[in-house]
LOMISE-324855 format. One line per field, with one value per residue (C-alpha): residue in three letters; z negated, x, y negated. Coordinates in steps of 0.001 Angstrom, whole numbers, plus 524288, in hexadecimal, padded with zeros to 5 digits. Layout:
LOMISE-324855
code: [ALA:...]
Z: [Z:...]
X: [X:...]
Y: [Y:...]
***
This chain:
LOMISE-324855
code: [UNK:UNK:UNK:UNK:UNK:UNK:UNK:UNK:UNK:UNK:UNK:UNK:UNK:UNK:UNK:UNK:UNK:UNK:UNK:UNK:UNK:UNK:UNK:UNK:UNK:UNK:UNK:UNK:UNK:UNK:UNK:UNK:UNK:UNK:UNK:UNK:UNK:UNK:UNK:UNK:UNK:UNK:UNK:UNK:UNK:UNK:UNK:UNK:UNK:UNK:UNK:UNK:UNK:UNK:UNK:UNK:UNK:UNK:UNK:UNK:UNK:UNK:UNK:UNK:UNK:UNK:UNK:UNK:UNK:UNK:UNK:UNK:UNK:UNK:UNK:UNK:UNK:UNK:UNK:UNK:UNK:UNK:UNK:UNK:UNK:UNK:UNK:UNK:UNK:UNK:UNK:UNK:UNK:UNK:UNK:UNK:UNK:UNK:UNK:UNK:UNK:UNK:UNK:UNK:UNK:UNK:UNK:UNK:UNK:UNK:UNK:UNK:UNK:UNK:UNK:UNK:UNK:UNK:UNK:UNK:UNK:UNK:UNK:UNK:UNK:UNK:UNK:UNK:UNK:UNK:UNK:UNK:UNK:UNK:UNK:UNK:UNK:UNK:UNK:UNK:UNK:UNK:UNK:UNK:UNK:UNK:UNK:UNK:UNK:UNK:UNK:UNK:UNK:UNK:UNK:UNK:UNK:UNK:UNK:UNK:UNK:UNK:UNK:UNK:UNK:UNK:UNK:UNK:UNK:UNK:UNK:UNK:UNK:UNK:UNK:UNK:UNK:UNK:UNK:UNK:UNK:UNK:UNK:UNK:UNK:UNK:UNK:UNK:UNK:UNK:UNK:UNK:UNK:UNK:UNK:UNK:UNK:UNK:UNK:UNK:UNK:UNK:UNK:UNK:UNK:UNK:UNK:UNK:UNK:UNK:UNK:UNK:UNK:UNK:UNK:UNK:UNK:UNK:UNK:UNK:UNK:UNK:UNK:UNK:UNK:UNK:UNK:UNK:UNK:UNK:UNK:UNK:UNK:UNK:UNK:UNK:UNK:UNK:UNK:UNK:UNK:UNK:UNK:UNK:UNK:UNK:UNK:UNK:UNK:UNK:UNK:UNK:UNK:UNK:UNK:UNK:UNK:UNK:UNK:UNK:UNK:UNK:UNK:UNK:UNK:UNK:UNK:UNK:UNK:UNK:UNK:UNK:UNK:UNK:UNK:UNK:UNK:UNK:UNK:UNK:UNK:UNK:UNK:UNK:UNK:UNK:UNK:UNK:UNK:UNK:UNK:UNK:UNK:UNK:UNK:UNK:UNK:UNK:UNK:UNK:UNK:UNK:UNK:UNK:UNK:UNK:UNK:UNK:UNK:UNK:UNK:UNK:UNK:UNK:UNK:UNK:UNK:UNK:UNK:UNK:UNK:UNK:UNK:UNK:UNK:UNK:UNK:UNK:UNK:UNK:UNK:UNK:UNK:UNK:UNK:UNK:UNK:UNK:UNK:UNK:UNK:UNK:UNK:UNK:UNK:UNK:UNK:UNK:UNK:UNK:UNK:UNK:UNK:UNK:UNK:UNK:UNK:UNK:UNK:UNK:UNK:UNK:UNK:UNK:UNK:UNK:UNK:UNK:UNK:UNK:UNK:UNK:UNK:UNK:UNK:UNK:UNK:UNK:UNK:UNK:UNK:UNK:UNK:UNK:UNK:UNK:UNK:UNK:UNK:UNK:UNK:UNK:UNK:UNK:UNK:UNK:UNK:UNK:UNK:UNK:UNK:UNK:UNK:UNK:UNK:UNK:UNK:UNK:UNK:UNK:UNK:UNK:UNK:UNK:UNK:UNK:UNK:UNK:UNK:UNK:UNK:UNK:UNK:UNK:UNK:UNK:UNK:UNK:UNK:UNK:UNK:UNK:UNK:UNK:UNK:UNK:UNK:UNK:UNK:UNK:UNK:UNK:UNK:UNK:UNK:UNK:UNK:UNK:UNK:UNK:UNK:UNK:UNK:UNK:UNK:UNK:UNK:UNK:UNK:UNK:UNK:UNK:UNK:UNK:UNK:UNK:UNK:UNK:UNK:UNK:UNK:UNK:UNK:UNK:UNK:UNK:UNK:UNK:UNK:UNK:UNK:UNK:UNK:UNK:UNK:UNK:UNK:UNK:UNK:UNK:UNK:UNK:UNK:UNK:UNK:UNK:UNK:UNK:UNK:UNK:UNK:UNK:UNK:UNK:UNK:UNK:UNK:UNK:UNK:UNK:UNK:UNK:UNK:UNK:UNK:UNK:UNK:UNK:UNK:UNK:UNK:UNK:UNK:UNK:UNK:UNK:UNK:UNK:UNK:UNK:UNK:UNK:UNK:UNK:UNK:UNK:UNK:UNK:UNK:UNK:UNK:UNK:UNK:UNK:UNK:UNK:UNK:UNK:UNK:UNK:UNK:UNK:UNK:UNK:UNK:UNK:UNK:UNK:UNK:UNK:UNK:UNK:UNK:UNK:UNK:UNK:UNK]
Z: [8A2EE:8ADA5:8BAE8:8C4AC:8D24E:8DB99:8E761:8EF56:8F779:8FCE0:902BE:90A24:9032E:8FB05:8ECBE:8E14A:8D1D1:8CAE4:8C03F:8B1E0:8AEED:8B08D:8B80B:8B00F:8B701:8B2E9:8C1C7:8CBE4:8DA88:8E3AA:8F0ED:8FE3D:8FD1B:8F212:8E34A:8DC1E:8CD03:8C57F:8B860:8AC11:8B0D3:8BEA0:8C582:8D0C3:8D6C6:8E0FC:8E567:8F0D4:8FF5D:9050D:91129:913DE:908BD:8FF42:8F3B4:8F4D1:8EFC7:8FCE8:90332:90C61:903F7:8FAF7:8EC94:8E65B:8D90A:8D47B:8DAD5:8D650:8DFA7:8DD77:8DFC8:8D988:8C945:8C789:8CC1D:8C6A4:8D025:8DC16:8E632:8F04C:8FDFC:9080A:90C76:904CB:8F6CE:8F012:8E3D6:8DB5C:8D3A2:8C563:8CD22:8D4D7:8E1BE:8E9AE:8F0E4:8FA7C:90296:90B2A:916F7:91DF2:92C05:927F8:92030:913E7:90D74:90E65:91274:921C7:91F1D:91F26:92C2F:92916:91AF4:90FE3:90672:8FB3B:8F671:8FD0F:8F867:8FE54:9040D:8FD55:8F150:8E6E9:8DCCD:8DE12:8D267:8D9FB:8E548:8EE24:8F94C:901F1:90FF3:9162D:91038:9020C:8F927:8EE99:8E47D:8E27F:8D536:8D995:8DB84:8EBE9:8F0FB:8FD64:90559:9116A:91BE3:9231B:9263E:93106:929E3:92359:916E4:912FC:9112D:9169E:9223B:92BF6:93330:934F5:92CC9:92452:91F8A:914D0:90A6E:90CB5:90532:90430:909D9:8FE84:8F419:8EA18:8DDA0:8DE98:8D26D:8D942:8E594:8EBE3:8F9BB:8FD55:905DC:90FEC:91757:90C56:900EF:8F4F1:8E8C4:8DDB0:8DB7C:8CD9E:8CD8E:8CDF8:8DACD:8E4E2:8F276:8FD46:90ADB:9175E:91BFF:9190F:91EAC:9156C:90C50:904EE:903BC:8FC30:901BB:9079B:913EA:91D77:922DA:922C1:91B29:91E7D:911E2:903A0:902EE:8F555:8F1AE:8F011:8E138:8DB74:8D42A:8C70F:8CC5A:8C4F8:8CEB7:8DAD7:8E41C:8F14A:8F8A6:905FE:90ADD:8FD08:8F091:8E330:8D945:8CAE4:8C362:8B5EB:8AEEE:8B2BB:8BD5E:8CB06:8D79A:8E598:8F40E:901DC:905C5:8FDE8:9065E:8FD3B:8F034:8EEAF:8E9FC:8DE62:8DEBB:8E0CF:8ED26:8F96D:8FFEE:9059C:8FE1A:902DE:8F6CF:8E952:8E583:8D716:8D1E6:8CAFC:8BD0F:8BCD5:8B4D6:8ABF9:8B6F1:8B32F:8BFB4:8CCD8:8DA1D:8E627:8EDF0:8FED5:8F9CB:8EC43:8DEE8:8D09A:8C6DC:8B89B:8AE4A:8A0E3:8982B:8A383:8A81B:8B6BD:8C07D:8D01B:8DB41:8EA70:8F2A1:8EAD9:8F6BC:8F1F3:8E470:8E1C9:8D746:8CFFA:8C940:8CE08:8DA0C:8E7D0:8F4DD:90323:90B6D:90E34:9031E:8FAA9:8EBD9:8E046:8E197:8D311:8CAAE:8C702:8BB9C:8BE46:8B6A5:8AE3F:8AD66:8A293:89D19:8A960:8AAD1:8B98E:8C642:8D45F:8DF67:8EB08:8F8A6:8F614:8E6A1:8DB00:8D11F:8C0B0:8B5E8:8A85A:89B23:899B2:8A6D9:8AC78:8BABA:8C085:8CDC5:8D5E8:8E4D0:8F033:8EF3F:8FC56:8FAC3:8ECAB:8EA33:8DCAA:8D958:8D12C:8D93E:8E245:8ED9A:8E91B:8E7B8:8D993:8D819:8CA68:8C42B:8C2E8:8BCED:8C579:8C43B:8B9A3:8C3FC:8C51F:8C155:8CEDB:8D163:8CD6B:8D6BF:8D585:8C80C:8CB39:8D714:8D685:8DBAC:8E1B9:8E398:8F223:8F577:8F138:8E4E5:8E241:8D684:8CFFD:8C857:8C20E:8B905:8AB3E:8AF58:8B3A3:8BD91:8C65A:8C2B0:8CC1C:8CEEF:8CDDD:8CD7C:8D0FE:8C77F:8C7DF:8C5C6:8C44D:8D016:8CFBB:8CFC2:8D901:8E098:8E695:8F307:8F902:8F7CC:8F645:8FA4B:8F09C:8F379:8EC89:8E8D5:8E500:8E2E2:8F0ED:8E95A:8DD9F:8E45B:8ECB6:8EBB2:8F7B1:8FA59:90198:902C7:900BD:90369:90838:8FE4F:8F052:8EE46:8E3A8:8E351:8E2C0:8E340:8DFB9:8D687:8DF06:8EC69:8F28C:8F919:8F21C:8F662:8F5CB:8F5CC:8FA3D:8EF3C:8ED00:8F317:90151:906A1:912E4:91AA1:91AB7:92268:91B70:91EFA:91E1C:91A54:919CD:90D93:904D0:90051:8FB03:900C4:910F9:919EC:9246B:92D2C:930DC:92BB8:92235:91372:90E97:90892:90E0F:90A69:9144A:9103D:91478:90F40:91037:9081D:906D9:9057E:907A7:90707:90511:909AB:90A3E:9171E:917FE:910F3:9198D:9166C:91854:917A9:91AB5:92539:9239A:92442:91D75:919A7:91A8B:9167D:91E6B:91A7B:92386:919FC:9235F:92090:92AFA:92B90:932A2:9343C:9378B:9367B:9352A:934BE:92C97:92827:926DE:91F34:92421:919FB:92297:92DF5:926A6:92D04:92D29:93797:93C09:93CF9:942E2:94393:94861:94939:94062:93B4A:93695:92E16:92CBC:92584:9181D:91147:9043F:8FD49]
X: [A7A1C:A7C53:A74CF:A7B18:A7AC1:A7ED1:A875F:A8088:A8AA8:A8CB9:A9662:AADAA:ABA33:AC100:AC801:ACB3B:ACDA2:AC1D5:ABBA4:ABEC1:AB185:AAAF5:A9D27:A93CD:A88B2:A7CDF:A8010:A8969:A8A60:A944A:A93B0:A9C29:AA21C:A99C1:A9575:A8968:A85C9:A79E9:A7B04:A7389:A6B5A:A6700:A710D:A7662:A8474:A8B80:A9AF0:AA283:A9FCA:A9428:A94F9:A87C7:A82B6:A8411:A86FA:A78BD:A7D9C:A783B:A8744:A8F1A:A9990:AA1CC:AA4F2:AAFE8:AA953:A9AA0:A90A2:A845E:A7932:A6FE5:A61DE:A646C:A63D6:A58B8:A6129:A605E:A6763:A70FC:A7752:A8136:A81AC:A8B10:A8909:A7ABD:A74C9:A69E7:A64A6:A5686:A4F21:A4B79:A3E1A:A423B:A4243:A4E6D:A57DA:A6260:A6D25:A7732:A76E8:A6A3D:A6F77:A6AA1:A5F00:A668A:A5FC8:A52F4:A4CB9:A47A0:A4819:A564B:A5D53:A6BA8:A7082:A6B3C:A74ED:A6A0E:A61AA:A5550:A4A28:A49FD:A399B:A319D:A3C27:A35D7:A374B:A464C:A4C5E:A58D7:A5FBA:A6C52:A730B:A7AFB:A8323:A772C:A6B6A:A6511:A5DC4:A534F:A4B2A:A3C95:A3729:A30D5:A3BDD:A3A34:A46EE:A46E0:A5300:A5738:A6002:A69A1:A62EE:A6B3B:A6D8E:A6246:A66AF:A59F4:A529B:A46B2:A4617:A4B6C:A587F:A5251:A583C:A4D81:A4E38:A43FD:A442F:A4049:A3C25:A44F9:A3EB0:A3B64:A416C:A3762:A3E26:A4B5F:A528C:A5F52:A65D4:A70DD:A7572:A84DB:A8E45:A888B:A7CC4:A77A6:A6DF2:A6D0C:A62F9:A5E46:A50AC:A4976:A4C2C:A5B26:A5B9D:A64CE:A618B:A68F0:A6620:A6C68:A7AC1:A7F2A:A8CF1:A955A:A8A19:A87D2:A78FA:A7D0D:A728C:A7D66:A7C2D:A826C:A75B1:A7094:A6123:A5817:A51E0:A55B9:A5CEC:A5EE5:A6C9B:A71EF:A70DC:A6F37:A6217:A65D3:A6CE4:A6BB7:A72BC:A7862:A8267:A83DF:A9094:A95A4:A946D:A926A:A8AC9:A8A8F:A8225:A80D2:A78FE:A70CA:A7CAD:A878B:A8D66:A90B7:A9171:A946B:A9090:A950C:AA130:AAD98:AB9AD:ABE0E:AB9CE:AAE47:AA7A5:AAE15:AB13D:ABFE8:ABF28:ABCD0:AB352:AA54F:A98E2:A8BB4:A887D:A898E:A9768:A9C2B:AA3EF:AAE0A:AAFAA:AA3EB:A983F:A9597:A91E6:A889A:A88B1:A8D1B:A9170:A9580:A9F13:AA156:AAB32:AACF4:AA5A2:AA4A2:A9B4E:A9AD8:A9BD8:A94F6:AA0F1:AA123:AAB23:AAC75:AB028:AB304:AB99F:AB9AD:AC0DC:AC92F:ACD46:ACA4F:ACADB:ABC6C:ABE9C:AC511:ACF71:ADAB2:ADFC4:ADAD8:ADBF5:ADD3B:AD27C:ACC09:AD2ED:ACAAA:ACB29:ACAC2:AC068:ABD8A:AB73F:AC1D1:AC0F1:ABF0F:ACAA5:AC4F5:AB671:AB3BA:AA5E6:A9F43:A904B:A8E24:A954C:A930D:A9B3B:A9BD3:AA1BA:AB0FD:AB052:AA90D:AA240:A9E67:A9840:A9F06:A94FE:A9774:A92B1:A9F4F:AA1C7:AAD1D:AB189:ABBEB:ABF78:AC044:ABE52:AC0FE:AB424:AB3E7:AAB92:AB177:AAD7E:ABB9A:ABBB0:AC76C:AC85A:AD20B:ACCEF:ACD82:AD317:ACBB6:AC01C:ABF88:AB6C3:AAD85:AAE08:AA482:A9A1D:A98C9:A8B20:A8167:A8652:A7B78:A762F:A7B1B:A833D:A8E23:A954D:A9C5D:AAB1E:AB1E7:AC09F:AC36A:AD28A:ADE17:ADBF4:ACF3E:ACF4A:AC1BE:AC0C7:AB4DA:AAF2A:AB4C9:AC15C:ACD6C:AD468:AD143:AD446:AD583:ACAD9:ACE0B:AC153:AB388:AAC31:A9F96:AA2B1:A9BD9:A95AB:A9F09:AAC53:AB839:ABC0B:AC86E:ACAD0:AD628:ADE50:AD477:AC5C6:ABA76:AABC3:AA378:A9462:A8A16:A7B2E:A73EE:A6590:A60FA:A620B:A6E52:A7E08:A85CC:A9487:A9F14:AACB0:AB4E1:AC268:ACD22:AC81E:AC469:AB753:AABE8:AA047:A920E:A8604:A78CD:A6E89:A667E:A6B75:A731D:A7CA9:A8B8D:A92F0:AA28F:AA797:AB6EF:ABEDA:ACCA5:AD45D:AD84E:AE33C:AE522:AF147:AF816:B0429:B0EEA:B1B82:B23F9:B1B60:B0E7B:B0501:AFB71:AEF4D:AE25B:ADB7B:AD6E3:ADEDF:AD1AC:ADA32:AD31C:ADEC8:ADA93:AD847:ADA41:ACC1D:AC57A:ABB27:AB845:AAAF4:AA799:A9A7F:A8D0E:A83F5:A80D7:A8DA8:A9190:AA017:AA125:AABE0:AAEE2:AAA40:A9E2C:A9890:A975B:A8BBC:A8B15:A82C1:A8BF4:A954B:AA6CF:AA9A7:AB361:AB2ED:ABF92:AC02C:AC8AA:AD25B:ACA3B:ABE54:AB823:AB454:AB4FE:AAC92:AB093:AA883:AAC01:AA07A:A91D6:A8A52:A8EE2:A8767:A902E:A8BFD:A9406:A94B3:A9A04:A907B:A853C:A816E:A80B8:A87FA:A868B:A9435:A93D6:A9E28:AAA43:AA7BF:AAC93:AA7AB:AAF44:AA783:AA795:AB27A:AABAB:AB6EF:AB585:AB148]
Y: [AB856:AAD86:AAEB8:AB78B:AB466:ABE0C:ABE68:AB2F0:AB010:AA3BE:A972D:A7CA9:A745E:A6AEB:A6E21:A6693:A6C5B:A714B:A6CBA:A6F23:A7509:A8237:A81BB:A8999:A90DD:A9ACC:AA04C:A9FC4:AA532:AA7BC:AA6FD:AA6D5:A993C:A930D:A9613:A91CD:A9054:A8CF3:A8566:A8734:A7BA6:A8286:A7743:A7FA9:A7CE5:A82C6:A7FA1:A855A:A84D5:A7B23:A7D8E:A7F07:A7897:A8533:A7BBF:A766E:A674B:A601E:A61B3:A69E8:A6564:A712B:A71F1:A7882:A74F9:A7867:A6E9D:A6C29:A717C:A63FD:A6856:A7596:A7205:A7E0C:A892E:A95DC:A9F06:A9D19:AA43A:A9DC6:AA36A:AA331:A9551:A961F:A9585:A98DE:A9663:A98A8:A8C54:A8E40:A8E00:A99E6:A9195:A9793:A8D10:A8C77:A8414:A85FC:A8CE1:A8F88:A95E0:AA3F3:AA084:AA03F:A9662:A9B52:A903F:A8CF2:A7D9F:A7E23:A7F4C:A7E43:A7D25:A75FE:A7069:A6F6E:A7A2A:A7BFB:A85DB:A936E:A92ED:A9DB1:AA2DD:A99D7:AA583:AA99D:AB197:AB390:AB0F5:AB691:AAE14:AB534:AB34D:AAE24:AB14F:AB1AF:ABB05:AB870:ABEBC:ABB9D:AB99C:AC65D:ACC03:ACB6D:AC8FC:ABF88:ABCBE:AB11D:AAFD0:AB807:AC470:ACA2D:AD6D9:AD6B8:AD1E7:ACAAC:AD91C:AD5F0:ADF8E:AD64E:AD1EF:AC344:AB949:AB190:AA332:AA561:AAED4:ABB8D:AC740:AD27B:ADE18:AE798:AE087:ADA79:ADD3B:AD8CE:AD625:AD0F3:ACC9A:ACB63:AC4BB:AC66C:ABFA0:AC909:ACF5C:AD73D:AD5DB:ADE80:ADD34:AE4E6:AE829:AE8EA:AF553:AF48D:AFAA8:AF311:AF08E:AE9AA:AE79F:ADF5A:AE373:AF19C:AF064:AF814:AFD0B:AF0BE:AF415:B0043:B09AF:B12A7:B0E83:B02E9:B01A9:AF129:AF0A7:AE729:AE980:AEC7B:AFB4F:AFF58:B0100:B0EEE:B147D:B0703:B0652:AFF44:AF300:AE6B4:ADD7C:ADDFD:AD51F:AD6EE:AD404:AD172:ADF00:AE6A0:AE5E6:AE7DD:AEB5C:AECDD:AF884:AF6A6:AFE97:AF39E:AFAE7:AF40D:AFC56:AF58E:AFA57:AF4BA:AF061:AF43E:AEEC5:AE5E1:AED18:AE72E:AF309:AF4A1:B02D2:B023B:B064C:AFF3D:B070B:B02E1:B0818:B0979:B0C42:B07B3:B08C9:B086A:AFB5E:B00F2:AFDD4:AF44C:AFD4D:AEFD7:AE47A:ADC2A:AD57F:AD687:ACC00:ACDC0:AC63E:AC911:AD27F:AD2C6:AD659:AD0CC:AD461:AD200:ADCCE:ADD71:AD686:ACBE8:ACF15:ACC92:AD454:AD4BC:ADD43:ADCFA:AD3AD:ACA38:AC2C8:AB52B:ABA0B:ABBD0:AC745:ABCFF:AC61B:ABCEC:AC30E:AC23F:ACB11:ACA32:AC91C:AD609:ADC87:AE3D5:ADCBE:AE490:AF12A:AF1C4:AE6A2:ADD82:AD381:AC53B:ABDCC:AB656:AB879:AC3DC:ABAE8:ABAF9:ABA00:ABB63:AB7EA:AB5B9:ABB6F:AB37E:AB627:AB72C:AAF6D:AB1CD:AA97C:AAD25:AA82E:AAA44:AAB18:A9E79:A99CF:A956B:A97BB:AA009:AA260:AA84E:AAD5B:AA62D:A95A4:A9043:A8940:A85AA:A9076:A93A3:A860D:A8268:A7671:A7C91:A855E:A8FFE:A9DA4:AA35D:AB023:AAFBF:AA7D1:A9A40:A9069:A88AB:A7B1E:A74F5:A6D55:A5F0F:A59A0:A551C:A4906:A3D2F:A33D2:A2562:A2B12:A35A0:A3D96:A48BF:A4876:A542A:A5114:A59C0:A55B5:A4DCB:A43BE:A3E57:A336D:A2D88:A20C4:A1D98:A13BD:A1393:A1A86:A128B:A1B98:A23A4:A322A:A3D7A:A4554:A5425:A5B9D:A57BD:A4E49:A45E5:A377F:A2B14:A228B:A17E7:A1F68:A1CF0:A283E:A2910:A32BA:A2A67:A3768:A4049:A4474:A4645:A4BD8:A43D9:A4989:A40B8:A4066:A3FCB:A4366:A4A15:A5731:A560F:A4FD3:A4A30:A4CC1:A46F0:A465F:A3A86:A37D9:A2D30:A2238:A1A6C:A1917:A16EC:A2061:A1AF8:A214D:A18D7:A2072:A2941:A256D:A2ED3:A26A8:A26B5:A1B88:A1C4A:A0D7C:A0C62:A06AB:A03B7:9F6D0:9F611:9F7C3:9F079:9EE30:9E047:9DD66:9D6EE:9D116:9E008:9E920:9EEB8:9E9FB:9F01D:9E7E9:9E7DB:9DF0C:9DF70:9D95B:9D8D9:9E0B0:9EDEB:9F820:A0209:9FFFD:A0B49:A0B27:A170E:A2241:A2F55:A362E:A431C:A4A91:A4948:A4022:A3185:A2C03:A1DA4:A19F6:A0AD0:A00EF:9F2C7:9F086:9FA00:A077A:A14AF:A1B8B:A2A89:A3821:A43AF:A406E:A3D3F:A3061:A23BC:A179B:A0E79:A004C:9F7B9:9EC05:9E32C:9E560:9EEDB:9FDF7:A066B:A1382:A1FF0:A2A7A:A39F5:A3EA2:A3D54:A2FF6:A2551:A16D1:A0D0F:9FE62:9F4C0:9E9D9:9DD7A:9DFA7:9E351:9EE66:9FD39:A05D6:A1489:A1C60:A291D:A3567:A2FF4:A20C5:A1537:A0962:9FCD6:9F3B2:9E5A1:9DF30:9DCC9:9D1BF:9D219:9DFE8]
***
């Protein structure tokens, strides 16, 4: 059986084709705007919104196809968050990135965001590990659960209403066997026991203890004393018993219950039809779980077409309010729901997703939502310092040449190619990844221009030389004339590169090279043998070949170099 991680909920773009392969994962996580997925190996990836540096690859920068997390290759669980993830070492040593405005990830160091995993301080002995809205959940070795971060309804369970940028332990709740943090305010988790108990945000009875009343600590759950996995929601929950059958509590206005009805529960509610799950996720609003044959399953709202059974719904419309087969997915081993899409894992390993894709989520290398399951996009391979980058073709046509092949041929999904390789972005725009260290990649978008990629063995610095002739002006007797060679009269060439991303980048022209390290800027060169260098934004270093000397360009200035003759 592949690892299951629970609702850990989670969370901007560009589109292009996906790939021809299938990614292949021993776990995979939805969340708001992002997914996650752990290969055989422990290499960790994560595609979607990055925002806030939820992707953990050193960036801001999103990915509609898997991307390889860099410093995470020991991985053996992984929740995404809203604009968050988590994930636990082979060691046991709990990490996160992304956002850190809340506390999310458990770690005082970090002020902002991180974009690369740092250790949570204390949780060196992890066993599993929820990411939710704004804060996180964890079980001890011991079987302690410990939780971080957004406590304002008391979600953490440790007594309190203060939120808390460290883990801490969960009043009460030393045996845990399971946990589960929502797109919400709530927390729910099973004991050793079986018994369920949830605690935080009561609004609609989504702690199940037949009340609406909010718990500062864990409340066992109504009648449920033999659950062997649980998922908490938006504003309900699910559970499921040792027999195989699923019952729901909380909110019920779009179906998400199950019942057929959509009427709120305080209480454990029966999921129609569903006495056979072997596991169960929940979505902000809607349900899947997996039953005994594999078959998978979903109901609740359908409104980006999350229950994947090929239609969709308006807004606010309750979805189906019975379990509803996926299309498609009959040989499933476990899935993840995240916020409005949901993610599985065939037998075989392969990936599937479907719902909403506005961010790339779905990782299919597009942004169009799938009203039924879809295979992500087979990863590319970490970029290698000073050998290979990874290409990501955004808009219009994007061509490569490189050595050993005589044309250039059109680039239609991403690929890793050779240092050395011609790009061409003169009617299109490409983000280009390569190696900044061991442990993290650099990104930036190009566009506007031919160049050839470099990147020296274990420097970080990618140079992008122009290439391709000039095409300078000349005056004839009638008419206007095209030639390749400089006239020395300062018109346009044509010869031109805009960068935008962060990283050490350094785009190179005739008459000078503009180095960079996150900021938008271009490079032109000019028919008189000059390059001129004009920066939007951020700092820019600018070597001026002819004079000899290096020059400082800030947001919103220019520089023209020297006139360098022949080049």
């Amino acid at each position: 059986m592949k690892r299951l991680c629970f609702f850990v909920v989670m969370v901007c773009w560009w589109g292009f084709a996906g790939s021809a392969g299938a990614a292949t994962f021993e776990s995979v996580s939805g969340g708001l705007y992002h997914s996650c997925g752990i290969e055989s190996s422990g290499q960790a990836f994560c595609w979607g919104d990055n925002s806030s540096g939820e992707l953990g690859d050193g960036t801001t920068v999103g990915r509609l196809v898997p991307n390889a997390v860099p410093a995470l290759t020991d991985a053996k669980a992984i929740s995404a968050g809203n604009w968050f993830t988590c994930a636990i070492r082979e060691s046991g040593q709990a990490v996160c990135w992304g956002v850190m405005t809340s506390g999310e990830i458990g770690n005082p160091t970090i002020v902002l965001n991180s974009e690369v995993p740092v250790p949570v301080p204390g949780l060196s002995d992890a066993v599993a590990i929820s990411a939710g809205r704004d804060f996180a959940c964890a079980i001890r070795s011991s079987g302690q659960a410990v939780c971080w971060g957004s406590n304002d309804f008391g979600q953490l369970g440790d007594g309190t209403t203060a939120d808390r940028k460290v883990p801490t332990a969960v009043s009460g709740l030393s045996d845990a066997a399971s946990i589960s943090v929502p797109d919400g305010t709530h927390a729910c988790a099973t004991r050793a026991t079986g018994q369920a108990v949830c605690w935080g945000f009561n609004n609609s009875g989504r702690l199940g203890d037949g009340t609406t009343t909010d718990r500062l600590v864990p409340t066992p759950v109504s009648g449920l004393s033999d659950s062997v996995s649980i998922a908490a929601g938006g504003a309900h929950t699910c559970a499921v018993r040792s027999t195989g059958q699923a019952r729901c509590w909380g909110s019920n206005s779009l179906g998400e219950l199950g019942d057929g009805s959509t009427v709120d529960s305080a209480v454990p509610a029966t999921v129609s039809g569903l006495a056979d799950a072997l596991s169960i996720s929940s979505g902000s609003d809607h349900v899947c779980a997996v039953r005994a044959t594999g078959q998978a399953v979903c109901w609740g709202s359908n409104s980006s077409g999350q229950v994947g059974n090929g239609t969709r719904t308006e807004d606010l419309e309750p979805g189906p309010l019975v379990p509803t087969p996926v299309l498609g997915l009959s040989d499933v081993a476990s899935l993840s729901a995240g916020s409005f899409h949901t993610c599985a894992l065939r037998n075989s390993g392969e990936a599937e997703c479907w719902g909403f894709n506005d961010y790339g989520q779905l990782g299919d290398g597009t942004r169009t939502d799938r009203l039924r399951a879809v295979s992500v996009a087979e990863p590319l391979p970490a970029p290698i310092s000073g050998k290979t980058v990874n290409l990501n073709p955004e808009t219009g046509i994007v061509k490569t040449k490189c050595p050993g092949t005589g044309t250039y041929r059109k680039l239609r999904n991403p690929k890793q190619v050779r240092t050395g390789c011609l790009i061409d972005t003169r009617r299109g725009t490409v983000r280009l990844t390569s190696a900044r260290s061991r442990k993290a990649n650099q990104s930036a978008r190009f566009r506007g221009g031919l160049f050839r990629v470099g990147q020296k063995k274990g420097r970080a610095e990618t140079t992008l030389s122009l290439k391709g002739p000039l095409q300078c002006a000349r005056r004839g007797r009638s008419a206007l004339v095209r030639v390749r060679v400089p006239n020395h009269r300062k018109k346009s060439s044509g010869r031109k590169l805009w960068g935008s991303g962060k990283g050490r980048f350094k785009t190179v022209g005739h008459g000078g090279s503009a180095s960079v390290r996150g900021t938008i800027w271009s490079l032109e060169d000019r028919c008189d043998g000059s390059s001129e260098v004009k920066v939007k934004r951020g700092v820019v270093s600018v070597r001026d070949f002819a004079r000899r000397k290096t020059v400082v360009v800030r947001a919103g200035g220019r520089y023209v170099t020297g006139a360098v003759r022949k080049r």
